[in-house]
C-alpha positions in Angstrom: 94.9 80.6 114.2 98.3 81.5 115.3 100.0 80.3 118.4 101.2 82.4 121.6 104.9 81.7 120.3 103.9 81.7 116.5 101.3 84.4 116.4 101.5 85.1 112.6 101.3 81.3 110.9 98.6 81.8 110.3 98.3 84.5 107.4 99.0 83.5 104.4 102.6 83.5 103.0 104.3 82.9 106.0 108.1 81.8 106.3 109.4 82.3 109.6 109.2 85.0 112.9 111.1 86.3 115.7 110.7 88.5 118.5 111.9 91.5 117.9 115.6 91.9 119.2 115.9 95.9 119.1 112.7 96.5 121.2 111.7 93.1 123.1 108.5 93.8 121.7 106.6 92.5 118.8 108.0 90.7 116.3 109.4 90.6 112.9 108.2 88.2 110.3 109.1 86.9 106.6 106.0 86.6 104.4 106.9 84.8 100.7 104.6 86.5 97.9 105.0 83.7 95.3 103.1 81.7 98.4 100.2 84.1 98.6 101.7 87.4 101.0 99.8 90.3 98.5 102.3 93.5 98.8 103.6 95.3 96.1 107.3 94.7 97.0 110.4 94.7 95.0 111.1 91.5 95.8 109.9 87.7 96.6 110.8 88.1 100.4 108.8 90.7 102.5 110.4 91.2 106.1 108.1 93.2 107.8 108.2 95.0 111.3 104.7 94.2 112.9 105.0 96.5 115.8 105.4 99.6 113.3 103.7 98.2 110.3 107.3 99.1 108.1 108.1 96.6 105.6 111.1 95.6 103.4 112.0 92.8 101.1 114.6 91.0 100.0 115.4 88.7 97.0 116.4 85.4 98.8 114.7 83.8 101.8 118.5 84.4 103.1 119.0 87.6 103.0 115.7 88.3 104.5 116.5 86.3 107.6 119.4 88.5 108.1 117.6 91.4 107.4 115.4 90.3 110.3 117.4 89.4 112.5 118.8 93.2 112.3 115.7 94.9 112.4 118.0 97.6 110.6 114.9 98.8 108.0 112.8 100.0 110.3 113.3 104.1 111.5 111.1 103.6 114.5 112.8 100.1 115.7 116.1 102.2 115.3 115.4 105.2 116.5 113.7 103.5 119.8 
């Protein structure tokens, strides 16, 4: 079970989270598939908007932690 400041630890495949910066709602989250995180993705690192359900990956744990910290894939996060 996830915690109130970790909610998603929990699931399997989990990196790392933040609250999301664009909305102050909800949060972002890295999921690694070669740990278990089943998506068909492009690449190893899925960065997923959990308030909008919009994901993205990335090739390098790296680059997805900059992706989320930009929340720039998802329309709805953007467009709010």
């Amino acid at each position: 079970m996830g915690t109130i400041r970790k909610p998603h630890n929990d699931i399997i495949g989990y990196c790392c989270e933040l609250r999301n910066r664009r909305t102050g709602i909800g949060y972002v989250v890295i999921y690694d598939r070669k740990k278990g995180f089943d998506c068909d993705a492009d690449y190893r690192f899925v960065i997923s908007c959990e308030t909008h359900g919009t994901m993205t990956s990335a090739p390098s744990e790296k680059k997805a932690r900059e992706i989320m910290k930009s929340v720039d894939f998802c329309e709805e996060c953007m467009n709010g």
